[in-house]
DRENDO-760032 format. One record per residue: x, y, z of N, C-alpha, C in turn. Coordinates in steps of 0.05 Angstrom, whole numbers, plus 5000, padded with zeros to 4 digits. Layout:
N
XYZXYZXYZ/...
END
This chain:
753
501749765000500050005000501850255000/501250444988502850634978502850855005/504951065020504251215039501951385027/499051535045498051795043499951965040/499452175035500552485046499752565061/501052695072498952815104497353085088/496453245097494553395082497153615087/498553675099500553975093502153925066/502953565062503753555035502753595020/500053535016497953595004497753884994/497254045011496754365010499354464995/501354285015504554454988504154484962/503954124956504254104928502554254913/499254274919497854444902499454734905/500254804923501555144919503655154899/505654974893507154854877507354874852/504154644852503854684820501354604815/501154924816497754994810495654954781/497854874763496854784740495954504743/495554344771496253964760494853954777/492454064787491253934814488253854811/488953604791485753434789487153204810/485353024823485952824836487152654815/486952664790488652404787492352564782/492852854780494652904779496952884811/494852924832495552884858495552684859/495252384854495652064860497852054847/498352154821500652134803503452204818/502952464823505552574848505752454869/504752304884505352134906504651804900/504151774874505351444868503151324889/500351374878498351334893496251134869/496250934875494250684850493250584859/490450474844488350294858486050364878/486250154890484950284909485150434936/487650534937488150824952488151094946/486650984917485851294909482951374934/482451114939480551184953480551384979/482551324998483951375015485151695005/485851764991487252064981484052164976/481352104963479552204958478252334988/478052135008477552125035478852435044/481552395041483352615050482752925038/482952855011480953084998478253175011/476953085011474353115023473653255047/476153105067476853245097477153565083/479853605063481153895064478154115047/477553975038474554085027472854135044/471853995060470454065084471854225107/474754295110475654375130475454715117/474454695084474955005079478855135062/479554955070482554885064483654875036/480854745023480854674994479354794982/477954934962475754874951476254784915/473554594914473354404895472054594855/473654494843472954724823472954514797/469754404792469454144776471353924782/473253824772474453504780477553594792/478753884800480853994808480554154837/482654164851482654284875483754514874/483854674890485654904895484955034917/487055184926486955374954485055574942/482955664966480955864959482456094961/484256144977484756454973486656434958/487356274939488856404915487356384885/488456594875486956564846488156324822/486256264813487455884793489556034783/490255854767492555944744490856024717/489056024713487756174687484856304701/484456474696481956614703480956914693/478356944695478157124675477557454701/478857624684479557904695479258154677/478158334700476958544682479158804686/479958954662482059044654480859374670/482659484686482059674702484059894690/482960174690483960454694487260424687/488660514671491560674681491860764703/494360714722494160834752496661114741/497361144763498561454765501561434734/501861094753505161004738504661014699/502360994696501960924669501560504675/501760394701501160124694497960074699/497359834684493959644673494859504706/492559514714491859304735489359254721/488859014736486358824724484758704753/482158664747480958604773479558384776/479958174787479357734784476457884788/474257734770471957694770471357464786/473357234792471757004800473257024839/473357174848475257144879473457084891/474056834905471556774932472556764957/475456814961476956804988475656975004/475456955030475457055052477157335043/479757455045481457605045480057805020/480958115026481058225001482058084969/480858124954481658084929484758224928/485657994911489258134907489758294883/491358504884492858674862493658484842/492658524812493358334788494958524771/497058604771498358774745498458614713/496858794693496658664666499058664664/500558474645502158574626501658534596/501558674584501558584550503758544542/503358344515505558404499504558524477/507258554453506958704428504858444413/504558234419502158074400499958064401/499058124426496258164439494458354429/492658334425489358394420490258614434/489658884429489259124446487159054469/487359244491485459234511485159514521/481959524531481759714544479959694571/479459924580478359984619475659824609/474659604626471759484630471659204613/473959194594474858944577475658674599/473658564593474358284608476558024591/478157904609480157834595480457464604/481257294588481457044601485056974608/486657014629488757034626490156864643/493756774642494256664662495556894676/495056844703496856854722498856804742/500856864750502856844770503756944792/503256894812503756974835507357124839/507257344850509857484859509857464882/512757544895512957644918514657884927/514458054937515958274940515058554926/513658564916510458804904509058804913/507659114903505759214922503759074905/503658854889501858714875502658444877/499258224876500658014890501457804857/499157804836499857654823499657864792/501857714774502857794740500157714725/499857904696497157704690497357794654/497557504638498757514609495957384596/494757604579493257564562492357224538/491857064548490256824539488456934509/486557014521484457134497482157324512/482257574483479657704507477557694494/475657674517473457594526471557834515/470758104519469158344512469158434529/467458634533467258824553464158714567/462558484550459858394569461258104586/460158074609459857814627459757544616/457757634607455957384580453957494565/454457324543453557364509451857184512/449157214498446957024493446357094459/446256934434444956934423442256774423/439556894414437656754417435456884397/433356794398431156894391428757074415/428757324400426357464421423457424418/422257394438419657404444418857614454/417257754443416158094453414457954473/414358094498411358124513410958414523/408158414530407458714541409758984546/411258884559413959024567416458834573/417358934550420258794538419658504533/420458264539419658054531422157814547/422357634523424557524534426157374506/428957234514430257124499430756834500/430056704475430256394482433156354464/435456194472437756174470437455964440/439056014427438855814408441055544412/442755614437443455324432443255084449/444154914432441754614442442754574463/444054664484445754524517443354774523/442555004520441955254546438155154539/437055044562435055134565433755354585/435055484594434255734610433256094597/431556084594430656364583432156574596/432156814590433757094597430757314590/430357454614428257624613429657914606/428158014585428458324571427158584592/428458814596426458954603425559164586/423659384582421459484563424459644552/426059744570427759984553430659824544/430759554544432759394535432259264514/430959304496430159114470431459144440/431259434447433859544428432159584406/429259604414426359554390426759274375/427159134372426758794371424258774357/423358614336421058514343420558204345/418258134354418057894361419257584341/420257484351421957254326424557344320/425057484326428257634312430057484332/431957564308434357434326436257634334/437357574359438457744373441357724387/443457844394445057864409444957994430/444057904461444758104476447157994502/446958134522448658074538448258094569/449357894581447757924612447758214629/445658364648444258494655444458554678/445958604696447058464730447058254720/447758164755448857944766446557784767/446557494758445257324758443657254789/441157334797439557294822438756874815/438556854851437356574847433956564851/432756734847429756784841429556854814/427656804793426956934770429156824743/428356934722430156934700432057164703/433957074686436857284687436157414667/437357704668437057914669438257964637/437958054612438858134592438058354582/440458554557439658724544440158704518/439258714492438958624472441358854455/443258784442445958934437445258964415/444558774394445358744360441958574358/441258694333439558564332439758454303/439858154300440958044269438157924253/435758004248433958004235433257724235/431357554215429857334218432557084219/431056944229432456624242432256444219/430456414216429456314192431856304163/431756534158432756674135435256474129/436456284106438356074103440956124102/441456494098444756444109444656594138/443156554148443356634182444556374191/444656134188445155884196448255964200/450456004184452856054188453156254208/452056464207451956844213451256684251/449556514258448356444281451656364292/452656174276455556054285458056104297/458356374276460356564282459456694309/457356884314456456994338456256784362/455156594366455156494380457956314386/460756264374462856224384464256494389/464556734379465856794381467556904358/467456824339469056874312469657134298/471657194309472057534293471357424265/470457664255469457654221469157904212/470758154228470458314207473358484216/475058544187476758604193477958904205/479458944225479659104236480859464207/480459654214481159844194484459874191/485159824210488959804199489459604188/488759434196489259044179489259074152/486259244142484959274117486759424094/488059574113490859924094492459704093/493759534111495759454113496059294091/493859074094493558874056493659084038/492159244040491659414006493759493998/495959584021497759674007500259553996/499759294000501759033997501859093967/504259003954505259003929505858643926/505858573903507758263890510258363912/511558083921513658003925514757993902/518158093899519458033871521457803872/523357833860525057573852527357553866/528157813880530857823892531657663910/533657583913534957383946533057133946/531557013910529456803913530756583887/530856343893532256193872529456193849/529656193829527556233800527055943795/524655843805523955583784521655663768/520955933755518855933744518055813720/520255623716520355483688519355123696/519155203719518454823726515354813731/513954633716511454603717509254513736/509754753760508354723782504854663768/503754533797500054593787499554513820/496854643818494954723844493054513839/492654333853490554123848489054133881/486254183883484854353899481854253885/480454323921476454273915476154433888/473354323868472154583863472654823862/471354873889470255133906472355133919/474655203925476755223936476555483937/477955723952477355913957479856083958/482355903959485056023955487055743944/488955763941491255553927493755653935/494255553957496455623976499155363966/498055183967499954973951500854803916/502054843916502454713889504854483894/505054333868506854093866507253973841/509953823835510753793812512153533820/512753413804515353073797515153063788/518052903783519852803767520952553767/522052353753523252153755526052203764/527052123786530352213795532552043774/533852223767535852163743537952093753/538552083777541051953795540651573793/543151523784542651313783543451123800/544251193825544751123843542251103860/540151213849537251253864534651203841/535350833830533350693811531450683818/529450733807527250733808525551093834/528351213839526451293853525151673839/524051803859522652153849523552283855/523152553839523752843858521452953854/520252953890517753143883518353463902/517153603886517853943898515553993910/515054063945512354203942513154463943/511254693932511755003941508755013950/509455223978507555423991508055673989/505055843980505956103992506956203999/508756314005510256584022508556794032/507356664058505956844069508057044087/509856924092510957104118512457374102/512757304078513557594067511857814069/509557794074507158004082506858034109/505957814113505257834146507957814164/509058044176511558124184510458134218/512357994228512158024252511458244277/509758244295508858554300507058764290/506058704260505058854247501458824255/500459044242496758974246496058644229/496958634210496458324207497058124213/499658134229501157934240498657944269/498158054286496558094306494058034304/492658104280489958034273490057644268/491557604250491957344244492757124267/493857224286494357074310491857084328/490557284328488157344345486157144327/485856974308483656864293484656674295/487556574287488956364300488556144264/486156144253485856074232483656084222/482755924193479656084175478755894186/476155904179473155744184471655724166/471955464154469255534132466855374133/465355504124461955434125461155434103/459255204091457655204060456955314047/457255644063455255894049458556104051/460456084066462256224068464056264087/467056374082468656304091469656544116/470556524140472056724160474756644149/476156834144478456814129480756864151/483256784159484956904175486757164165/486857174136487557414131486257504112/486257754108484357914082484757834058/482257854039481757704011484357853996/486258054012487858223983490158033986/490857884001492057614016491357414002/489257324017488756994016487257013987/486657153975484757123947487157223927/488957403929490857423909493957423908/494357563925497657603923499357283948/497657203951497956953971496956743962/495756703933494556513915496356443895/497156113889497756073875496856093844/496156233823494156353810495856233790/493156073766494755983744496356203723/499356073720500656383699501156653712/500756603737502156853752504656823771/507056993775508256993786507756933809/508456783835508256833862509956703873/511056883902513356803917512356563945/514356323941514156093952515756093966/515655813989517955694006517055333979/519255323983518255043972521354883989/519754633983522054413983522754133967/525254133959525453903937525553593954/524853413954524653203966525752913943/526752843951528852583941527952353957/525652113941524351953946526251653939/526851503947526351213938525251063916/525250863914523350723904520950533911/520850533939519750433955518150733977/518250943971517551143968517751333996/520351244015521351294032523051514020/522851794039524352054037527852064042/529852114025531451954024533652284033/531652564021533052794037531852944030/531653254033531053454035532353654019/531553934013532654184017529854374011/530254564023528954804019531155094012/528155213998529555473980527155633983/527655893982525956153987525056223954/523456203935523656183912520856333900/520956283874519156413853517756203839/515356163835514355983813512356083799/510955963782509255993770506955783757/504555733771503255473767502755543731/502455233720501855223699499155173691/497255083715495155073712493254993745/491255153752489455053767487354863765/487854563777486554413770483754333796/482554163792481254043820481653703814/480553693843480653363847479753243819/477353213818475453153801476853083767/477853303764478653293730481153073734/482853193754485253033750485052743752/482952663774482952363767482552273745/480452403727479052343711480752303690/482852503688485252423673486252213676/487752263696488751883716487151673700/484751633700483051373693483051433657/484651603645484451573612481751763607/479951923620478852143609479152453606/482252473604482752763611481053023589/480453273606480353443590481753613575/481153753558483553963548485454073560/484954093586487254233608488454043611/488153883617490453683630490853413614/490153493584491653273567494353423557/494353713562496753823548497853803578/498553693596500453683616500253403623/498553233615499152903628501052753634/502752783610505152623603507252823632/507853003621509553173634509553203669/506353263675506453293701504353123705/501953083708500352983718501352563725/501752573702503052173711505452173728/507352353722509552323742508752403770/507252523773506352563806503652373810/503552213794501151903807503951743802/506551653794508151463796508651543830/509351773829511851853846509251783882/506751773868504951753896504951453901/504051303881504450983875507350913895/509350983898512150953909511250973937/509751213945509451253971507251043989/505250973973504350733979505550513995/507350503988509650213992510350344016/511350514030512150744052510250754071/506950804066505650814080504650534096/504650334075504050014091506749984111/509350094110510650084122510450164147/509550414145508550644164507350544183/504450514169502450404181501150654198/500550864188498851074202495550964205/495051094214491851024230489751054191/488750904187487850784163484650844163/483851174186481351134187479251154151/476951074148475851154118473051234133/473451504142471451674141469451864124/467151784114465951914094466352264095/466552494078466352684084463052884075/460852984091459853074079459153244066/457953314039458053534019455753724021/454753944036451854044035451854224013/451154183994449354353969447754603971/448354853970446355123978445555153943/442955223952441955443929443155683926/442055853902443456133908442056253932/439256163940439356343959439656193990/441956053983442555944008441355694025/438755604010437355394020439255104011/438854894024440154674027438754573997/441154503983439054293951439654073956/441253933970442553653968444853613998/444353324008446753274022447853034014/450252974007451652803997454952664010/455852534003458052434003459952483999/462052633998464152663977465752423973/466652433937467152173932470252173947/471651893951474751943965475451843938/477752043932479351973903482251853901/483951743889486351773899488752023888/486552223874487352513876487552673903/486252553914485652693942488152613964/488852303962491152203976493152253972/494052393939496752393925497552723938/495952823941496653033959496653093985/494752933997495452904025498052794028/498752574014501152354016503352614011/503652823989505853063990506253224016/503753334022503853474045503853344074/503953144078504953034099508452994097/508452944070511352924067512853194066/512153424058513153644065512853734095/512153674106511053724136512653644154/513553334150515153154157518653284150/519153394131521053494119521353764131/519153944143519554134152520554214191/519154014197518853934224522253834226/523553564209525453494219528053724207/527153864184529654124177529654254203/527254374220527954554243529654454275/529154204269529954034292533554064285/534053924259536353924242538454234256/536754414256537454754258537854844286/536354594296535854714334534454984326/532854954320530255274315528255244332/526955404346523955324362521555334343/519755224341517555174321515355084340/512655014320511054834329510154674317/510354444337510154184316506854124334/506453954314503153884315503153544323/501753494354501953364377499953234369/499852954373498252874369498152544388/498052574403498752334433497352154421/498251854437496051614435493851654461/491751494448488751464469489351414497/487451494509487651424546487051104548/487551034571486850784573483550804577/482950914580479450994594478650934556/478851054548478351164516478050884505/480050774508481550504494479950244503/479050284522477350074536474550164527/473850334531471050404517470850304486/472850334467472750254446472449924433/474649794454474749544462471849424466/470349594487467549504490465549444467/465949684449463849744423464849594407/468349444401469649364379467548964389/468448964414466748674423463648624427/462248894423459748834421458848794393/460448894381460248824353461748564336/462748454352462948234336467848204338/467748434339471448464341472448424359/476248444355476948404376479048644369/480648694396482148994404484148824421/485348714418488248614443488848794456/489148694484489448814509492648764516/493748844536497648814553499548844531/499249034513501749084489501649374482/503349504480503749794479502949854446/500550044449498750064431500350234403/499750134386500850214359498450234338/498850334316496750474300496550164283/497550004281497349814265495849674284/496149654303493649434323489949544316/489949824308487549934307487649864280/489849904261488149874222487349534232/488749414248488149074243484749094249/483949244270480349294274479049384259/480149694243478749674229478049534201/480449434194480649114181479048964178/477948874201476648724213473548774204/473248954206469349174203470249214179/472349164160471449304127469749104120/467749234108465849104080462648954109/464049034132461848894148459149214154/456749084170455549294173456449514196/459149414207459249534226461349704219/462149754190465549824187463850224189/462850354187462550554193463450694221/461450464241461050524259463450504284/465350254264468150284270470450484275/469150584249471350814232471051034253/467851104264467151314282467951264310/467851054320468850994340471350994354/473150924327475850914336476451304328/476451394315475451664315474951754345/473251744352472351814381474351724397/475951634395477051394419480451534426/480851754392483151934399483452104409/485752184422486752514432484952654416/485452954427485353224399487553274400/488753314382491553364366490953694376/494453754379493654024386497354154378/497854444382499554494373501554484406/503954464399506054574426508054654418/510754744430513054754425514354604426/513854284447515254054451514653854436/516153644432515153564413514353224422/511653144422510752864433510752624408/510952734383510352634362507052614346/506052474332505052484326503152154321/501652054338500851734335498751724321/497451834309495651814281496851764251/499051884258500351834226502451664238/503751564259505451504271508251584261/509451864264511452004250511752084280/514452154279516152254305516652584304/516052714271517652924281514253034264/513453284269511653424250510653564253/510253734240509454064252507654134217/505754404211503954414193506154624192/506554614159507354774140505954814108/504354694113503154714081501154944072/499055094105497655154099497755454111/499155604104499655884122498056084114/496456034088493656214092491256254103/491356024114489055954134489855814168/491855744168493055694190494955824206/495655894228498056124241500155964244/499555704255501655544263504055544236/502955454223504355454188506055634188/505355914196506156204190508856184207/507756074223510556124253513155894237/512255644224513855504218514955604192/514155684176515155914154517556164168/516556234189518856374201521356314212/520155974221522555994233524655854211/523455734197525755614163527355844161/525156174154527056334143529556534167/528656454183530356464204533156294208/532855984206534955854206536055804178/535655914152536855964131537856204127/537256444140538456734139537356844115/533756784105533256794081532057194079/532157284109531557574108530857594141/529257814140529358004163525657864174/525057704163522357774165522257394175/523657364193523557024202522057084237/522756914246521856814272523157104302/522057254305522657454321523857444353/524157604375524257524400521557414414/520557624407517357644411515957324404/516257294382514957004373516256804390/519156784390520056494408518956584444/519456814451518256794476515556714479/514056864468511856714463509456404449/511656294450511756044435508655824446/508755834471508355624482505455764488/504856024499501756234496501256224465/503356234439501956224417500055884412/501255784422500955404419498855264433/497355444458495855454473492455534454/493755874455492055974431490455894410/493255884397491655684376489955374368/491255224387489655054392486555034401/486455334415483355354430481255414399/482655654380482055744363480455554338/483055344334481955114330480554964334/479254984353477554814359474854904373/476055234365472555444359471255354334/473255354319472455404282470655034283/472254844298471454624291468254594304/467854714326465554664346463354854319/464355074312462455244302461555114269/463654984257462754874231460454614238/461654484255459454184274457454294266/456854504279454254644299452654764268/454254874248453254984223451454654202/453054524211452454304195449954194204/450354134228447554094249445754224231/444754474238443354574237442354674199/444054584188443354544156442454344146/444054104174441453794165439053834177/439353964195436254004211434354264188/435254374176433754464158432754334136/434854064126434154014103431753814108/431753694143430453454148427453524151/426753764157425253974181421653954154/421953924135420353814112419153454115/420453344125420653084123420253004150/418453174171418152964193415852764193/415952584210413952364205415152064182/416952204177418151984161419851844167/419251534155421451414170424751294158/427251244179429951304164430650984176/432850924160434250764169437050914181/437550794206440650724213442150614235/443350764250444650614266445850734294/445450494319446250794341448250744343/448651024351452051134349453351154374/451251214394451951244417449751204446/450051164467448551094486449251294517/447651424522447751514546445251424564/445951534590443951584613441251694597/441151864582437952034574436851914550/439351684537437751634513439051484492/439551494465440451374452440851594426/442951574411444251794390443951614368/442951674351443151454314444351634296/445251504278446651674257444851564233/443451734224442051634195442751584170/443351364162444551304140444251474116/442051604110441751754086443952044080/443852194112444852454114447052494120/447652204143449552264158448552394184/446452564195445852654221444852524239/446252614264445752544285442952534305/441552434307439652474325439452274352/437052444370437152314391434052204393/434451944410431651804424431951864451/430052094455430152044493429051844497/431251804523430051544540427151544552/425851774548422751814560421451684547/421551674512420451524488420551234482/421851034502422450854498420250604514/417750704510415850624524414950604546/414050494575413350524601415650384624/416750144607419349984634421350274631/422450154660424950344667427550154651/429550394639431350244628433650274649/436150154649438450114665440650244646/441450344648445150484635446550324643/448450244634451750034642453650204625/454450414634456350584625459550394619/458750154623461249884615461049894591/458549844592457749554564456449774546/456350024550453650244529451950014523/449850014542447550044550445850064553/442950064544440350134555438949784562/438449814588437249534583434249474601/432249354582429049514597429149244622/427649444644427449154668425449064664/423649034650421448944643421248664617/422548764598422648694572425148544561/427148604588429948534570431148674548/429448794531429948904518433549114519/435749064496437949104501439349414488/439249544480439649734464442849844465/443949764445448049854443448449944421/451550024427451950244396452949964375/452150064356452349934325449949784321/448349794333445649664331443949784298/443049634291441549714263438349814266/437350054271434750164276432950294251/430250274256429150414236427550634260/427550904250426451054267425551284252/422951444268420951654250422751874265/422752064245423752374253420252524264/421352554301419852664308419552944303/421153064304422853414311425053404296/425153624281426953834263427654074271/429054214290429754384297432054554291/431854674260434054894253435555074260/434355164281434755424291437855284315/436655094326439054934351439654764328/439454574306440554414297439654144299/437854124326437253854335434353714327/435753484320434153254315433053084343/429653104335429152814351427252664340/428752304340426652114336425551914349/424451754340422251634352423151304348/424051134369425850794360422450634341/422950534324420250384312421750034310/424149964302424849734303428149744317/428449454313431249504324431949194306/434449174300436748974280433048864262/431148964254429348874236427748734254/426948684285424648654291423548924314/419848984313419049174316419949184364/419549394365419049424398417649204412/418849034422416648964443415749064459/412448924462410949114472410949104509/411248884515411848934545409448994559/408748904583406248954603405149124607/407549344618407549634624406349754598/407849644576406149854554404049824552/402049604552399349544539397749654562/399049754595398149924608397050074604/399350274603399650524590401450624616/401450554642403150634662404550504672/407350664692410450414689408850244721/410350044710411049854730412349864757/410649884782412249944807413049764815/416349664828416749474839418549544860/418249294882421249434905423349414886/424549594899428049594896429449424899/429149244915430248984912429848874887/427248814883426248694860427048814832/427849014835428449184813431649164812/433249084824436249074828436348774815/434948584827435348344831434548234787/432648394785432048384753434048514737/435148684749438248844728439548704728/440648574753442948384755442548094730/440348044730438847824719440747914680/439348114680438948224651441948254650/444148364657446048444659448248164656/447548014673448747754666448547554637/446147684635444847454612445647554581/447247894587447947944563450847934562/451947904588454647774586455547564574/453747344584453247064575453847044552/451647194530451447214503454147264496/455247494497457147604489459947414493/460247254515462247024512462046854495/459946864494458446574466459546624441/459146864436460146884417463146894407/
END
């Protein structure tokens, strides 16, 4: 049995290190397993109840000090010319402590009443107790509600549009901002939230009908957060950008770059070209070149764009339109690879194998000139012997040598063995006036791979040149699954029919062997999503953990610096450790490395929550015609309130409350996902095959609800309780003693098989 801590060790260590104090980070520091976590929980509980501690969701901390991130409202200039800032969240006993802002030169301006999300650090020896470095700011309101208004007699109220808030916000008569009833609205909290009545709102912006089909995006952006309109210096600053010229840049404008890109692509930041390697010491193997943009020749460190673009962190796009990270005089021209136009690149030449292993590198600060903008679509079509006029006058030349030179990499990747998920992507179709015409599939091409397969390989090439340099960068993290994760998956991989080996240190080839396993079966979707679910989120850092999705050791994003920051920073720091100019990796940027890496990761995964949430709510428009009808598919997921299906036709998500599932009480086994009726037996798990009626279409939140009608092709049983019409009362004993019953009996099965 491992020693306790006494509780003063206890109290140290959290003062220590205030960033690590969830209980499982405190078992970790005292080499605490099993079941003496129980025993440390105990102890916790004491320092919680003694007042000693207080508990802040699944983490501890001393009440009279402020966490390590918290949000603070930016106060007055004092005499000195210094920002103090004032903790919104202090619940100590003691006066609230002196917070001195500091900014840096990258940060979002701020001003008096601007609330801020920042970290802090405790000093000692000032007449202030803790330092406080800008995270991201917040506005100058408490809280933001978008919703829809309801007028009544005097003022009305606001119903929130998104699907987690069911709590209304009451308007008063001179807060409406004139509104009228149905509109959609932005306002912001009103005082301080009372525990009698609705909370308090005033209506700020008022953004016209809900309804209306490109409000669906416009709802997205507001309600995360998403700057989208560019600030007036940002705007001089692009316009006044000129072409990059040729000087201090090696000239390949004679080599037959091409941009192969969606459709509807919206910029062409990358291009690519091969060749057969003429070294004949290197039979059979390629030279493929990628070039990117040269964004950092514009965006200069310090500048209003450099600042704006870090503050967005990256674009966002939505079916109807795009939040761009830098302005269209940027990302639409002088930062576009444009067919037949000059434009200044980083590229790199890459020296392949024949077995299609990277055999070396170099990079050059350069000039090219695409010979043609192509898309997925045509180029395959070429590939398979139907090319069009565009790309029969380049087939021979470029287009086949970069499908040989991908064919090579093939052989590399089985080597590899990166994570092999085959996730459908989906395509939503707008009218011109924005209404949904179609939801579809997009087809997977192996035009689509032959460039992923480059740009991983430039990435790979860029990540290990900076390491090569000793340069600071950011490489793009991407950990293996928790054990928690991994066992959940294990559960769904064996309810379905798979298996997942357990006591071997997990590798990406143990998961393609599963999903292996589910190809061509009915379950290989539900696979693909699962093991999906079952990963990290990849995120950016300065350190480098590697990467276990692709299973590569070194890798950082360089391909995409018109839409990404991280890219931008790794563009800097190349031209930094090549001495390629003045405009590389700054003081400013390496000190701030690790707040940029933070950042952007959050940013990331605004854009991702807000596109979800757009998509939602565009299937829920397109479905919102079609209720009463019935879908085939399959559940996806199982909780406590209900059951999640994914409908084979759309792809969307919907839910069965557990209220709808007739009169027995069902049981959750958060083991096994779960639902299981005490009445009926009745079993309900993810990958199960359902037919179910769309009850509710709800556009406005996005959300779907249906109604279970069969399950793997036979209908509901009907059960006692139902032909009632009311549930079944039984003791608790009797009700324990029947779970256990049911609970066993599906174990049973499941060995059997």
């Amino acid at each position: 049995m491992a020693r306790i801590p006494s509780k003063t060790e206890i109290l140290d260590w959290i003062a220590d290190n205030p960033g690590l104090t969830a209980k499982r980070d405190i078992a970790k520091a005292f080499g605490i397993k099993g079941a003496d976590r129980i025993e440390l929980k105990r102890v916790l509980k004491e320092l919680e109840g003694e007042g000693t501690l207080e508990r802040r969701r699944k983490s501890y901390r001393d009440p009279e000090k402020l966490p390590p991130v918290t949000i603070l409202m930016i106060l007055p200039p004092d005499r000195s010319g210094d920002q103090f800032a004032r903790p919104m969240e202090w619940q100590g006993e003691a006066p609230e402590p002196r917070v001195l802002f500091q900014p840096r030169k990258a940060d979002a301006p701020v001003a008096e009443g601007d609330r801020i999300l920042a970290r802090v650090n405790e000093v000692r020896g000032e007449d202030y107790q803790y330092e406080a470095r800008l995270i991201r700011k917040i506005g100058t309101n408490p809280h933001k509600i978008l919703g829809i208004f309801r007028k009544a007699t005097e003022g009305g109220r606001i119903v929130p549009i998104d699907k987690g808030a069911d709590k209304e916000w009451q308007v008063a008569g001179d807060a409406t901002l004139g509104a009228k009833d149905g509109e959609l609205v932005e306002a912001e909290q009103a005082g301080p939230k009372g525990r009698m009545g609705l909370p308090k709102a005033r209506i700020m912006e008022r953004l016209g009908d809900p309804s209306a089909p490109k409000a669906v995006s416009l709802i997205a952006i507001h309600q995360h957060g998403i700057p989208d309109d560019f600030p007036d210096d940002v705007i001089a600053e692009s316009d006044a950008m000129k072409p990059a010229g040729l000087e201090q840049r090696e000239d390949l404008r004679a080599m037959p770059f091409v941009t192969i890109d969606p459709a509807d692509a919206r910029d062409h930041d990358d291009a690519c070209y091969a060749q057969p390697d003429d070294d004949p010491k290197n039979e059979g193997g390629h030279i493929v070149w990628v070039a990117i943009a040269d964004v950092a020749h514009y965006v200069t460190p310090g500048s209003a764009l450099d600042r704006e673009a870090r503050h967005r962190g990256n674009s966002t796009y939505f079916p109807d339109r795009v939040v761009p990270m830098l302005p269209d005089r940027l990302s639409g021209d002088l930062c576009s690879l444009h067919e037949g136009v000059a434009r200044a690149v980083i590229a790199v030449r890459m020296k392949l194998d024949a077995k299609g292993r990277k055999m070396s590198h170099r990079f050059t600060r350069a000039m090219i000139k695409s010979v043609a903008s192509l898309n997925y679509t045509e180029v395959q079509e070429a590939q398979d012997g139907r090319p069009n006029d565009r790309c029969a006058a380049i087939m021979e030349d470029v287009i086949a040598p970069l499908y040989a030179a991908y064919e090579a990499t093939k052989t590399e990747r089985v080597m590899r063995q990166p994570l092999d998920l085959d996730l459908p992507e989906r395509r939503i179709e707008l009218t011109e006036d924005g209404r949904v015409k179609s939801v579809a599939f997009r087809d997977r091409l192996d035009a689509h791979r032959l460039i992923e397969e480059f740009m991983i390989l430039a990435n790979v090439a860029a990540a290990e040149e900076l390491v090569r340099l000793r340069r600071p960068l950011l490489f793009r993290v991407h950990e293996e699954p928790s054990p928690e994760k991994l066992d959940a998956l294990r559960e769904v991989a064996e309810a379905s029919g798979f298996t997942l080996a357990k006591g071997q240190v997990l590798r990406t080839e143990h998961l393609n062997r599963l999903l292996a396993q589910a190809e061509g079966t009915d379950f290989d979707e539900l696979m693909n999503v699962t093991t999906l679910r079952s990963m990290t989120q990849a995120y950016y850092a300065p350190e480098n953990f590697g990467h276990f999705g692709l299973a590569l050791k070194n890798y950082a994003h360089f391909t995409s610096p018109i839409r990404r920051y991280s890219d931008l920073i790794v563009h800097r720091a190349l031209i930094s450790g090549h001495d390629w100019g003045k405009d590389g990796l700054s003081a400013q940027d390496t000190q701030t490395l690790k707040e940029t890496a933070e950042h952007i990761s959050e940013t990331e995964r605004r854009s991702m929550a807000a596109e979800r949430d757009t998509t939602d709510r565009y299937l829920a428009a397109y479905l919102a015609d079609r209720v009463g009808n019935e879908f085939a598919g399959r559940i996806s997921g199982v909780t406590r309130f209900g059951c999640f299906v994914r409908l084979d036709e759309t792809g969307a998500d919907g839910l069965i409350p557990i209220r709808t599932l007739g009169r027995e009480f069902f049981h959750y086994d958060a083991r096994t996902q779960t639902l299981m009726g005490a009445d009926t037996g009745m079993t309900l798990s993810v990958g199960q095959r359902v037919t179910v009626r769309l009850a509710e279409a709800v556009p406005v939140t996005g959300g779907l609800m249906l109604e279970l009608l069969e399950v793997e092709g036979g209908p509901m049983p009907g059960g006692a309780s139902a032909r009632r019409g009311g549930p079944v009362r039984r003791k608790p004993g009797q009700s324990r003693a029947r779970s256990g019953k049911v609970k066993r009996k599906v174990e049973r099965r499941r060995k059997g098989k």
